[in-house]
C-alpha positions as CSV (number, residue, x, y, z in Angstrom):
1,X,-22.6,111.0,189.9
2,X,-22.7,113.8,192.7
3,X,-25.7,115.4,190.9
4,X,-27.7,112.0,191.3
5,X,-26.7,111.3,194.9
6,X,-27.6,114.5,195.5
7,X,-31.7,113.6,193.8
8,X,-31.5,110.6,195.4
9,X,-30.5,112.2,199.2
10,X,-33.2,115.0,198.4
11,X,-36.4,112.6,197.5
12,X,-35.1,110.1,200.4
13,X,-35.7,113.5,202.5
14,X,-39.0,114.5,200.8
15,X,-40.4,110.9,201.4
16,X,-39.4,110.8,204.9
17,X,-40.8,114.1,205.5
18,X,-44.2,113.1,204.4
19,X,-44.0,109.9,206.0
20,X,-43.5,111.3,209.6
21,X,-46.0,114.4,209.1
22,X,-48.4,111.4,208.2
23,X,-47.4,109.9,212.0
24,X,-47.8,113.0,213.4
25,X,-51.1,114.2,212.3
26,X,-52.0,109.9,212.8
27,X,-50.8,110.4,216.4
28,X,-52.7,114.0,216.8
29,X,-55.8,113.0,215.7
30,X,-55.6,109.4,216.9
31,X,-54.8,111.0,220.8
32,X,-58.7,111.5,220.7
33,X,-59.2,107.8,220.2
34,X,-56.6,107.5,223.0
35,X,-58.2,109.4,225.9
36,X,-61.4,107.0,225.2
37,X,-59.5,103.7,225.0
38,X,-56.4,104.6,227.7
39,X,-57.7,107.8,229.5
40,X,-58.9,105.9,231.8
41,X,-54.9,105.1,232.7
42,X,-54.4,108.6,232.4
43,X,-57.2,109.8,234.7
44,X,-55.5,107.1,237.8
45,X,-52.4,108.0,237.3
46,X,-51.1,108.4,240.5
47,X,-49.1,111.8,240.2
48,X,-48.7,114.9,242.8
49,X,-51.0,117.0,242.1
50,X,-49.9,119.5,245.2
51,X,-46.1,120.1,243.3
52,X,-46.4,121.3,239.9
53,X,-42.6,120.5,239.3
54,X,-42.9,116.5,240.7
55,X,-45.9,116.4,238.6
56,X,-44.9,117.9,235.3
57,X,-41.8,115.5,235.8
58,X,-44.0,112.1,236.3
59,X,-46.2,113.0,233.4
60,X,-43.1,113.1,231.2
61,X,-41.7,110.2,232.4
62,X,-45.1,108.2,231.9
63,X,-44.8,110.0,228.4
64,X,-41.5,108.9,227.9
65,X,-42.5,105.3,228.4
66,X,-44.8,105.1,225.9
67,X,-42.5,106.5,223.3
68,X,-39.9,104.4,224.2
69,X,-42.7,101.2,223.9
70,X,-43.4,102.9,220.3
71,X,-40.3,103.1,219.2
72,X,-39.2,99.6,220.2
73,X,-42.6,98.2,218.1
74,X,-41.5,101.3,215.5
75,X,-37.7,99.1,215.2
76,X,-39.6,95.8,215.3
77,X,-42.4,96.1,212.6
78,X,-39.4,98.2,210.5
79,X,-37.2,95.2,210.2
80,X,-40.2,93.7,208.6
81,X,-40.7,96.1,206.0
82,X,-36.6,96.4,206.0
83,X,-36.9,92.4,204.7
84,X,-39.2,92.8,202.4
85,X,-37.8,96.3,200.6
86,X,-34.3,93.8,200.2
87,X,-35.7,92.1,197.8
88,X,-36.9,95.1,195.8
89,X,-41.1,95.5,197.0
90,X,-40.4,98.8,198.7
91,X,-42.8,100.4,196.2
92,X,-45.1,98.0,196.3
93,X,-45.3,97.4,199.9
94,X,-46.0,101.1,200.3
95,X,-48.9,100.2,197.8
96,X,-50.1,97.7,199.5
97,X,-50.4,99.2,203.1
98,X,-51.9,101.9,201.8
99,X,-54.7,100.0,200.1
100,X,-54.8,97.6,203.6
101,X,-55.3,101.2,205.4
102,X,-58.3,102.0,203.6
103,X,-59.6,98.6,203.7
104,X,-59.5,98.5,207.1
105,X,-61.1,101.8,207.4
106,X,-64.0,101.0,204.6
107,X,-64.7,97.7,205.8
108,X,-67.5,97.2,208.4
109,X,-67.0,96.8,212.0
110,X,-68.4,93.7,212.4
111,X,-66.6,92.0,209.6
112,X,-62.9,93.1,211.0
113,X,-64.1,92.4,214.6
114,X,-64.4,89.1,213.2
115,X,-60.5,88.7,212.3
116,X,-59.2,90.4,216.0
117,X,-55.6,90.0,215.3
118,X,-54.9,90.5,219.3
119,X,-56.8,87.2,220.4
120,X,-53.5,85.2,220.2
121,X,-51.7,87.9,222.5
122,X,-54.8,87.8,224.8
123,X,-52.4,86.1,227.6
124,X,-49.8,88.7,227.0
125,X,-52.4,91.8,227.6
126,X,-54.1,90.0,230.6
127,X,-50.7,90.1,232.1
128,X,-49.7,93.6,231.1
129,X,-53.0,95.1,232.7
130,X,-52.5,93.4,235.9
131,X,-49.0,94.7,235.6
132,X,-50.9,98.0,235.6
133,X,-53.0,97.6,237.8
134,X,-50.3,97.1,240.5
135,X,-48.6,100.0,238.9
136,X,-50.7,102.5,239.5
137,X,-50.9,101.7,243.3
138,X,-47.2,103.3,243.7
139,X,-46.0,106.5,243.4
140,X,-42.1,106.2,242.7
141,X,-41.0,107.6,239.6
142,X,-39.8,104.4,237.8
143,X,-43.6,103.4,238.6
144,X,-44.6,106.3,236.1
145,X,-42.2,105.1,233.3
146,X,-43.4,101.2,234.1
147,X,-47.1,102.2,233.3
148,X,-46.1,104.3,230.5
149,X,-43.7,101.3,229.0
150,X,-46.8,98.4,229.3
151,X,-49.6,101.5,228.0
152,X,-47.8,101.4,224.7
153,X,-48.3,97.6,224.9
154,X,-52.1,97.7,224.9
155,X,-53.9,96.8,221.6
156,X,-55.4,99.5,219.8
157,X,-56.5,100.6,216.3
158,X,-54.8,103.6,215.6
159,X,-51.7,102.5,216.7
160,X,-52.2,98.9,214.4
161,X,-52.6,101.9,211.6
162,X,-49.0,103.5,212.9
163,X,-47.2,99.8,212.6
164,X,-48.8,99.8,209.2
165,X,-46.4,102.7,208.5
166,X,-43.6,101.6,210.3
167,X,-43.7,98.6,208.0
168,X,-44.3,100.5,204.9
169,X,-40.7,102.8,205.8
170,X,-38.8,99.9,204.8
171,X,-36.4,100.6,207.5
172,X,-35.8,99.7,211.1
173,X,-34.8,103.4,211.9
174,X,-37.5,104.9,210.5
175,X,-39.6,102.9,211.4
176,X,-38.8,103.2,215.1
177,X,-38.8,107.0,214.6
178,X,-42.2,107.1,212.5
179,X,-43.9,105.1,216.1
180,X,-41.8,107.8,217.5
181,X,-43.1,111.0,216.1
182,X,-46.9,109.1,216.4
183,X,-46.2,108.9,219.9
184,X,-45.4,112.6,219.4
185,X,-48.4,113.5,218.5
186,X,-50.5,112.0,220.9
187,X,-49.1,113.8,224.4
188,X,-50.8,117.3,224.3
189,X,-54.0,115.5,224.2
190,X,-53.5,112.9,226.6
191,X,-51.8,115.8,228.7
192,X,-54.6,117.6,228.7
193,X,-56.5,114.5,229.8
194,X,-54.3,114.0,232.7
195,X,-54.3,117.6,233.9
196,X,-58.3,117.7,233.3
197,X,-59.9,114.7,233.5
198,X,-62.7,114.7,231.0
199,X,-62.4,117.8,229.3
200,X,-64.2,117.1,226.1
201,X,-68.1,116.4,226.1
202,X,-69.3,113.5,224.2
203,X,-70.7,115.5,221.4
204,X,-66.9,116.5,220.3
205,X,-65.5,113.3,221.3
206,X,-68.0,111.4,218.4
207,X,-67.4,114.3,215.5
208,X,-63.8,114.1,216.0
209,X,-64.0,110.3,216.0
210,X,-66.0,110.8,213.2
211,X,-63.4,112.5,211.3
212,X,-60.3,110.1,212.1
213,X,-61.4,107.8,209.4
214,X,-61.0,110.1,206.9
215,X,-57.4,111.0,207.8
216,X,-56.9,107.5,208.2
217,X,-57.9,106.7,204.2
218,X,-55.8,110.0,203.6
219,X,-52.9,109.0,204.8
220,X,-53.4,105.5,203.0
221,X,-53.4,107.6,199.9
222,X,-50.8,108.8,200.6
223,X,-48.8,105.8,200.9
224,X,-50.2,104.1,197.9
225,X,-48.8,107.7,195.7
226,X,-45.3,107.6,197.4
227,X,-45.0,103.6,195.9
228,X,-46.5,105.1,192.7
229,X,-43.3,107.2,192.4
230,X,-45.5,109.8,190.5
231,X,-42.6,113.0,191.1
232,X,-44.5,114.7,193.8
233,X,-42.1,116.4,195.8
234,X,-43.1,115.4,199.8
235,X,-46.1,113.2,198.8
236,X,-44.6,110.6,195.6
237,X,-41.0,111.3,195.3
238,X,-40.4,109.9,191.7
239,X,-37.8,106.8,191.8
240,X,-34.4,107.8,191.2
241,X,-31.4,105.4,189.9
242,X,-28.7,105.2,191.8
243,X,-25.4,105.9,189.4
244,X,-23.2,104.0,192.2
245,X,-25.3,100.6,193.0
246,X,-27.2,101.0,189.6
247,X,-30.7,100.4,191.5
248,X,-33.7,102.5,192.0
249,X,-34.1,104.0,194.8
250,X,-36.7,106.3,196.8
């Protein structure tokens, strides 16, 4: 019975690993998408640029906003995929976001432009930008956390493609912490941004956005092999029966 807790502990580990290097390298490579759709935020930030230490301490706090804004969604959209993975889909729902993922990716623009998901909340974002908007007018340091917080807010693709993982954890703590670590990954970019403006010329910006979908349909991949339960270690962890509850687990 110890040996078989002991599988079950070291594939729950190997799956979470691969699961928050996919939210990592999402949130890196997504960051580029970022500085197009919120660098404009980041470029009016209104932080001291004549003391390093004030400023260093504003960005972070703007930063830590918009994890904590990720993480919340992360908890939210986790809970979801918690429900579901009750009733015994956890494999399939992994499946199945995977193959949404790709979808998504493969389909053309004009066909999912057609289904905009975020028309509903459109009252909601028109009241979180003019939220902004008077944010970024002040220079306290809860200011800087405020515009971070309602940033993570904002509709965007690549982060629709991080709640897609969040649901697909089948848990409200990691899915918080898989927002989290997407979150992660997108600060050195939109660091960057804030320190230099626009650093990248446009002919890097489109190959890189170029190459995001591609990572995109690889990390959907790589969800549809972890519900396959192929005995991958890190990527498809094979399903392991649990001696104690006598169900399969992860």
């Amino acid at each position: 019975m110890a040996i078989q807790e002991r599988e079950v502990s070291i594939q729950t580990r190997d799956s979470l690993l691969a699961m928050l290097l996919s939210a990592l390298i999402l949130g890196l490579l997504g960051s580029f998408h970022c500085v197009g759709m919120c660098g404009p935020i980041a470029f009016m930030l209104p932080v001291d640029r004549t003391n390093s230490v004030k400023k260093v301490s504003q960005i972070s706090i703007y930063h830590f906003g918009r994890l904590l804004t990720y993480s919340i969604i992360g908890f939210f959209f986790g809970l979801i995929g918690k429900s579901l993975s009750i009733f015994g889909f956890q494999q399939q729902l992994s499946i199945f976001i995977g193959i949404i993922m790709i979808v998504t990716i493969l389909l053309p623009y004009k066909t999912i432009s057609k289904y905009n998901f975020s028309k509903p909340l459109f009252g909601v974002i028109s009241k979180v930008k003019s939220s902004l908007g008077k944010a970024l007018k002040k220079k306290s340091l809860d200011t800087f956390f405020t515009i971070g917080f309602l940033n993570g807010f904002l509709p965007c693709g690549l982060v629709y493609m991080a709640v897609f993982g969040s649901i697909a954890s089948g848990s409200t703590l990691q899915g918080s912490l898989y927002m989290f670590v997407f979150g992660l990954g997108t600060i050195p970019l939109m660091t960057t941004a804030i320190y230099l403006g626009k650093f990248l010329n446009t002919t890097i910006r489109q190959r890189i956005q170029k190459a995001i979908p591609v990572f995109v349909v690889l990390i959907g991949i790589l969800f549809i092999l972890r519900g396959l339960g192929l005995g991958i270690p890190y990527i498809s962890p094979a399903p392991v029966l649990d001696a104690v509850n006598g169900v399969i687990c992860e």
